[in-house]
Each structure stands twice: as structure tokens, then as C-alpha cells.
C-alpha positions as CSV (number, residue, x, y, z in Angstrom):
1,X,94.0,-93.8,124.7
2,X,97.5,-92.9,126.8
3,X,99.6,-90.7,123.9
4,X,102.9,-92.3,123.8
5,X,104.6,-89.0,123.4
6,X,106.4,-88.7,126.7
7,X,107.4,-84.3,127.3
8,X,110.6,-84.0,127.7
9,X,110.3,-81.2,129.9
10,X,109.0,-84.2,132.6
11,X,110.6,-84.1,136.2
12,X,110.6,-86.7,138.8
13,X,109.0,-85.1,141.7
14,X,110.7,-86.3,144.9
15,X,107.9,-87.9,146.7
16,X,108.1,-90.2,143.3
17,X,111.9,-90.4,144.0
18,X,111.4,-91.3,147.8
19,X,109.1,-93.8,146.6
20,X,111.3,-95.8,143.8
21,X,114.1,-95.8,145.9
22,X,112.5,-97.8,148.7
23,X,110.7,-100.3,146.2
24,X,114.5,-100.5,144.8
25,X,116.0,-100.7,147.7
26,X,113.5,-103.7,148.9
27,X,113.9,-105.3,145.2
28,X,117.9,-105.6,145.2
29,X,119.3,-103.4,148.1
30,X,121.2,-100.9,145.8
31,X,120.6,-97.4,147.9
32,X,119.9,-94.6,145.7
33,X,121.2,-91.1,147.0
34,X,119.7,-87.7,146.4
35,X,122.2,-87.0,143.8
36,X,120.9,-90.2,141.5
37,X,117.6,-88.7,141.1
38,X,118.4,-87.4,137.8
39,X,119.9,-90.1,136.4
40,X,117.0,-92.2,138.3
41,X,114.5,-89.9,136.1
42,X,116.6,-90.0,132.9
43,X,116.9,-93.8,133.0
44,X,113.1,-94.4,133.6
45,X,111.6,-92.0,131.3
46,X,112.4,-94.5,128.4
47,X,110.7,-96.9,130.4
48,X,107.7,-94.7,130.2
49,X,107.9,-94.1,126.4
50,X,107.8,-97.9,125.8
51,X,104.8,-98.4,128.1
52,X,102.8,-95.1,127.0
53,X,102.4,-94.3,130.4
54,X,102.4,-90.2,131.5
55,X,104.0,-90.0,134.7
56,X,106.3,-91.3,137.1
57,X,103.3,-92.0,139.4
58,X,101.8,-94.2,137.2
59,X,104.7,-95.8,136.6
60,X,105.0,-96.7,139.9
61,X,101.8,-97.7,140.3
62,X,102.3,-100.1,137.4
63,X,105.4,-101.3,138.4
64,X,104.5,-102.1,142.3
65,X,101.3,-103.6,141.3
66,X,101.2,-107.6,141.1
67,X,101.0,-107.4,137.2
68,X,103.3,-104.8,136.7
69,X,105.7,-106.3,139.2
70,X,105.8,-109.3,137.4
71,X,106.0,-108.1,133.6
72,X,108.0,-104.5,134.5
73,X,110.4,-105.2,137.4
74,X,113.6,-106.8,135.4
75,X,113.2,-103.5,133.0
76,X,113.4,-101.0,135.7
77,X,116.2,-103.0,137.7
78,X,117.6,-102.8,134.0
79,X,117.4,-99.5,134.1
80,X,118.8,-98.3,137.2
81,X,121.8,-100.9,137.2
82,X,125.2,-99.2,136.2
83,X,127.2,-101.8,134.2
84,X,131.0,-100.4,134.0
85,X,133.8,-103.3,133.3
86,X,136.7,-104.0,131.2
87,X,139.0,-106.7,130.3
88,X,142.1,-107.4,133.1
89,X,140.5,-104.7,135.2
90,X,142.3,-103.9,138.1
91,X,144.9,-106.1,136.6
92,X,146.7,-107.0,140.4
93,X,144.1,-109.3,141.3
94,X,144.7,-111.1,138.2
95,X,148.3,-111.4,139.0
96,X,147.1,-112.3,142.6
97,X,145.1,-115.4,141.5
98,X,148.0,-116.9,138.6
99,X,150.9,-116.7,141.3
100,X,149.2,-116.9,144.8
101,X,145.7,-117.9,145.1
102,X,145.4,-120.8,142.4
103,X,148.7,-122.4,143.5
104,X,147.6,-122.3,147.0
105,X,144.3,-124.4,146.2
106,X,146.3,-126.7,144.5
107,X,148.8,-127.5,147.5
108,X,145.9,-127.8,150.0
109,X,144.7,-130.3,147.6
110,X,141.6,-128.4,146.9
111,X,141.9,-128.4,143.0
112,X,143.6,-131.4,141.2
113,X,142.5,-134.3,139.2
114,X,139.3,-135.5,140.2
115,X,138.7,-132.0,141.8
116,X,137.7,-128.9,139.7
117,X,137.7,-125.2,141.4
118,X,134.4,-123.0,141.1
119,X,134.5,-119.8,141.1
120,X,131.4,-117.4,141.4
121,X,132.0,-113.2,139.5
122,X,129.1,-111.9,141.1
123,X,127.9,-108.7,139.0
124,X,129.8,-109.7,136.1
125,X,127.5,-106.8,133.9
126,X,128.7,-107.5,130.0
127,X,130.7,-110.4,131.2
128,X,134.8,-108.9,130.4
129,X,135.1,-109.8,134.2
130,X,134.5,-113.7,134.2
131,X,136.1,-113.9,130.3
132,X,139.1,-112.7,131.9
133,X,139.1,-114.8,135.0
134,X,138.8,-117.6,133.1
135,X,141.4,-117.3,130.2
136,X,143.7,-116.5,133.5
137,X,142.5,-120.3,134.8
138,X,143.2,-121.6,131.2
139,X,146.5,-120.5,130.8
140,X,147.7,-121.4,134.3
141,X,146.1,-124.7,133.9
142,X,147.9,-125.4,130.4
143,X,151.7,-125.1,132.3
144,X,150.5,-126.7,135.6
145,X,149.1,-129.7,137.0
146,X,145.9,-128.2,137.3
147,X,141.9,-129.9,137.4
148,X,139.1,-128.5,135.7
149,X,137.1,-125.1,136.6
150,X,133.9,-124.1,136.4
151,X,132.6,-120.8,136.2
152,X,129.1,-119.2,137.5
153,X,128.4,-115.3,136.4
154,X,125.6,-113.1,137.6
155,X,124.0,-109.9,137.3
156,X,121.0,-108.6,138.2
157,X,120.4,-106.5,134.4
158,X,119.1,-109.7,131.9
159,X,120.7,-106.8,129.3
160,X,124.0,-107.3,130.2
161,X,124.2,-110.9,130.4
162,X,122.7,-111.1,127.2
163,X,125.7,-109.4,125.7
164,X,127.7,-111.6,128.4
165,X,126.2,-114.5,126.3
166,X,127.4,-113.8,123.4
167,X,130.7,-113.1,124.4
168,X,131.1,-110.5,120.9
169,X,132.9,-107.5,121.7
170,X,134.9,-104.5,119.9
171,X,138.5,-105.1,119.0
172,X,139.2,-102.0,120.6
173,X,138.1,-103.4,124.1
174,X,140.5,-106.3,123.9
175,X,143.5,-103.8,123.5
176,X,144.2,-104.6,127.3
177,X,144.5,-107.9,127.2
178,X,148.0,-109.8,126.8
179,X,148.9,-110.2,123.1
180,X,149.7,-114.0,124.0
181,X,146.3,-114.8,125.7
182,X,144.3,-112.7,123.4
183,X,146.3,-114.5,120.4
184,X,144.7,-117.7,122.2
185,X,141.2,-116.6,123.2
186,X,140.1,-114.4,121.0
187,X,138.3,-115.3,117.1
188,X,139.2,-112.0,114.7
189,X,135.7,-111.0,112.9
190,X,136.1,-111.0,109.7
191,X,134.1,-109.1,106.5
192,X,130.5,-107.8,108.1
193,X,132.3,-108.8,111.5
194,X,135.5,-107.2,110.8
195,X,136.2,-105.2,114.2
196,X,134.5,-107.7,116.5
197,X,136.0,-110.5,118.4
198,X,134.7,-113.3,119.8
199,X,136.0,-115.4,122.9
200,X,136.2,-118.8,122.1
201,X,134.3,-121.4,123.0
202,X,136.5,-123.5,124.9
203,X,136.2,-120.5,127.0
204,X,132.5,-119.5,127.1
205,X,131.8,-123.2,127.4
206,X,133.3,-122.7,130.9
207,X,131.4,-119.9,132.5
208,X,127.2,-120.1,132.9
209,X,125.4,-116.6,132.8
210,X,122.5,-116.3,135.3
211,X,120.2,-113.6,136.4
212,X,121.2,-113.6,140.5
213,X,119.7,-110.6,143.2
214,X,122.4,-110.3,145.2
215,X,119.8,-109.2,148.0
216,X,117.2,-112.8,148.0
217,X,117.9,-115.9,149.8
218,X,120.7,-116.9,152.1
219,X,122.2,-118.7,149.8
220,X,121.2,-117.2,146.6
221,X,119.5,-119.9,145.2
222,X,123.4,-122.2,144.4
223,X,123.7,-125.0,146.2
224,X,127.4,-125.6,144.8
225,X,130.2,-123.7,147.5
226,X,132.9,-121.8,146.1
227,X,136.3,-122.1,146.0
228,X,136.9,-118.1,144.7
229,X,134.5,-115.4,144.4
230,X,134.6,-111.8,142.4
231,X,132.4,-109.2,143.9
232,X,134.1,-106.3,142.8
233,X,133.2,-102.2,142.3
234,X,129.0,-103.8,143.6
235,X,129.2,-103.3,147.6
236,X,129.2,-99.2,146.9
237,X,126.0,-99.3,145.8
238,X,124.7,-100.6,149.0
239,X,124.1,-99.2,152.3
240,X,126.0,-101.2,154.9
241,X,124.0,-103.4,156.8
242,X,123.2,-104.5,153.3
243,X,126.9,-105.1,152.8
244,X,127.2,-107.1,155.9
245,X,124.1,-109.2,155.3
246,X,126.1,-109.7,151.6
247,X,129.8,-110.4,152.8
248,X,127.9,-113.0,155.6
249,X,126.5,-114.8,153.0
250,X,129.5,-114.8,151.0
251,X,131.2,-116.4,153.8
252,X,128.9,-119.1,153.9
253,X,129.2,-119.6,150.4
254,X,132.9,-120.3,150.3
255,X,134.7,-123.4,151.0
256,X,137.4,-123.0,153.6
257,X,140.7,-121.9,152.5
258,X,138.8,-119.7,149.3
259,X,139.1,-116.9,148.0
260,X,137.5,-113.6,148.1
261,X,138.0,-110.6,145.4
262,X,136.8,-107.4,145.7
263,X,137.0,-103.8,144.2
264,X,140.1,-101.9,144.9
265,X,138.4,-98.9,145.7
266,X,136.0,-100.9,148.3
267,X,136.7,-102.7,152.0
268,X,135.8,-105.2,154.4
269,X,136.7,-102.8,157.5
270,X,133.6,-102.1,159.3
271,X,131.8,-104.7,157.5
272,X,133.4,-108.0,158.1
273,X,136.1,-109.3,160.6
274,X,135.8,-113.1,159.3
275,X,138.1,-112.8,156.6
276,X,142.2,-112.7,156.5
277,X,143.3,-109.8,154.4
278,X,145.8,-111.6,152.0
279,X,146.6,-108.5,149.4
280,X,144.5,-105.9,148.6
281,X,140.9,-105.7,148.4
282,X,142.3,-109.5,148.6
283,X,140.9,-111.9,151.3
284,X,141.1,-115.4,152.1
285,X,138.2,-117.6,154.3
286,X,140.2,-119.5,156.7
């Protein structure tokens, strides 16, 4: 029998590394650098204490097998995903869509009565991203003559959108939001749940949570176009002719006259010339 007990003295050789970051790399097209070996190793070792297997080789054996690609792949994309978000991050692009970009779709008569808006957060990790985008919808929609929205969020890490589900969170990681919309968004826990909140379900009932590779299928398996899509702080983990292949299909993806968001530290220059730069990290399909 396999002892469980995993030494902690264990290091990732690099032909393993070389190895897991092409079977990654084919998997979901993040591109793993020298430098994330360690954290590749760190992250995968539990991986190896939960299966009772001894080594990184046999890990990967398990894990590229049919079997093991089947039971074991979601864990190690799991694993390897980096999942950092907040409430009103990057807070201008939030301004940008309440004063620019949903105004806009209402003039060119693309959202209305009749006509609701969707909108796509594509690696939405513990879900703060599309929460926020949609309270932002809400309250413009309560003071304007605004349709209905719809809301789809993905990541590839079946972790995070569990969380994303639930849509529980620590007080302390609302302290960004507005006073007024968390005042209107937010249940306070109370007893056993005193320092949670909860967004409420006029909001979750908005946004669906699915598991999406960014890198499979030209239209990522949603047959619905989108008037606004989030991709934001995801592109930098991809090489770029992965980016391009991404930001292509993105295109496609969009009704004319949408929107695209991405992350302030990130750009289309290089990687796409089909989009109008409307603010920053701020484009527009025309």
C-alpha cells in the first residue's frame, strides 16, 4: 500500500515542471514561467497527500492518463488557478459603465423594454467581480428607464465558484463598497453569522455561475452574444498568441456597439486592433 505521508523535504524536479506546464498549457492556456515552479510544487503537493501518491511523476502519470484526466484534472486546474478579486475593484470601470457605457446601450436602443443587456465576467474567481457589476446595473436601472439584465460568470476553479454560489462573504470585504448600495444589497449575519454578509437574492438571482475554459471552443460553448464583457487581471497569465486567439473570440462574442472591460494593468496593443479604445483598459466593438 502507497503511505499517504507525503516528505516535506519533496522537490519538483524540472523535467516534472516542463512537463505540467505543457499539459497545463494545452488544458487552459495559462503559461507557467520558471519562477512558478515553486508555487507549482507547493500547490500540488496537497494534491498528492489527498491521492496517496509519492511523487510528482506519478502524479502526472495519473493525471494525464484517461482516468485520472477525467476524475483529477478540475483539482489540479484548482490548484494552479490564482483567484485574487475584490468588491468595486478598479473602481473606474465601474464609474465607466453607470455614466458612459450603459447609457450608451440604451440610446442605440440596445437595452430597453422588451430588450435586456447580458453581460459575460469571465474569471469572475469568488464572484465580488460580477456581485459588483450587477448591483451597479440595479441601481442605474432603479433611476432610469432601463430593461432587464442578465448576468453569466465563469471560472475555470469549480472552488471558487462554489463560494461565488453562495454569495457569503466577510463584512470586512464589503468595506469598499458604497454605504448606500451595500445598505441595499447586502443581508447583515446575525448570531452564528454575525460578521458575514450575504448579497441578496434579487441580486444573485441575476448572475448564473458556470465552470468555462477560456481556452476550448470558438465560442465557448454560449450561444447567447454579449452586450458587455469583464475579462479583467486573466490575459497575464497567457502567452500571447493565446491572448489573440482569446480577444478574437471575444470579438465574436459581442454584439456590435458592446462593451469590452479589461484589467488596468493589461492591454490590447499588440494583441488586437479590432476594438476602439473608449477609456482605459476600456474598449468598445464597433
Amino acid at each position: 500500500m502507497i503511505d499517504s505521508s507525503i516528505n516535506s523535504a519533496m522537490t519538483m524536479q524540472d523535467r516534472d515542471f516542463r512537463k505540467f506546464r505543457e499539459l497545463i498549457y494545452d488544458i487552459c492556456g495559462i503559461n507557467l514561467t520558471v519562477v512558478k515552479k515553486t508555487m507549482l510544487a507547493s500547490r500540488l503537493r496537497k494534491r498528492l497527500r489527498v491521492l496517496g501518491i509519492e511523487s510528482y511523476e506519478q502524479y502526472y502519470d495519473y493525471v494525464s492518463s484517461e482516468k485520472g484526466f477525467e476524475n483529477e484534472c478540475v483539482y489540479m486546474l484548482d490548484a494552479v488557478s490564482t483567484n485574487k478579486t475584490d468588491f468595486f475593484r478598479e473602481p473606474k470601470h465601474f464609474d465607466y459603465l453607470m455614466n458612459y457605457a450603459l447609457p450608451s446601450l440604451i440610446n442605440a436602443g440596445q437595452w430597453g423594454t422588451g430588450r435586456p443587456i447580458n453581460i459575460w465576467s469571465a474569471g469572475c474567481s469568488s464572484g465580488e467581480e460580477p456581485y459588483t457589476i450587477a448591483m451597479t446595473i440595479a441601481d442605474f436601472a432603479s433611476r432610469n428607464r432601463a430593461g432587464d439584465f442578465s448576468i453569466l460568470a465563469s471560472d475555470i476553479s469549480t472552488r471558487v465558484l462554489k463560494i461565488a454560489r453562495m454569495g457569503i462573504y466577510q463584512e470586512a470585504s464589503a468595506s469598499c463598497v458604497p454605504d448606500t448600495i451595500k445598505r441595499r444589497f447586502f443581508l447583515k449575519g446575525k448570531g452564528s453569522q454575525e460578521g458575514l454578509c450575504r448579497v441578496v437574492p434579487e441580486i444573485r438571482n441575476k448572475i448564473q455561475f458556470n465552470r468555462i475554459n477560456l481556452n476550448n471552443g470558438a465560442d465557448f460553448g454560449i450561444r447567447t452574444r454579449m452586450d458587455i464583457i469583464f475579462c479583467r487581471n486573466v490575459i497575464i497569465y497567457f502567452d500571447r498568441e493565446t491572448q489573440k486567439r482569446l480577444f478574437q473570440k471575444f470579438y465574436t462574442q459581442l454584439n456590435p456597439g458592446g462593451y469590452l472591460f479589461i484589467g488596468h494593468s493589461e492591454t490590447l496593443h499588440g494583441i488586437s486592433d479590432q476594438f476602439e479604445p473608449v477609456a482605459v483598459a476600456t474598449y468598445r466593438k464597433g
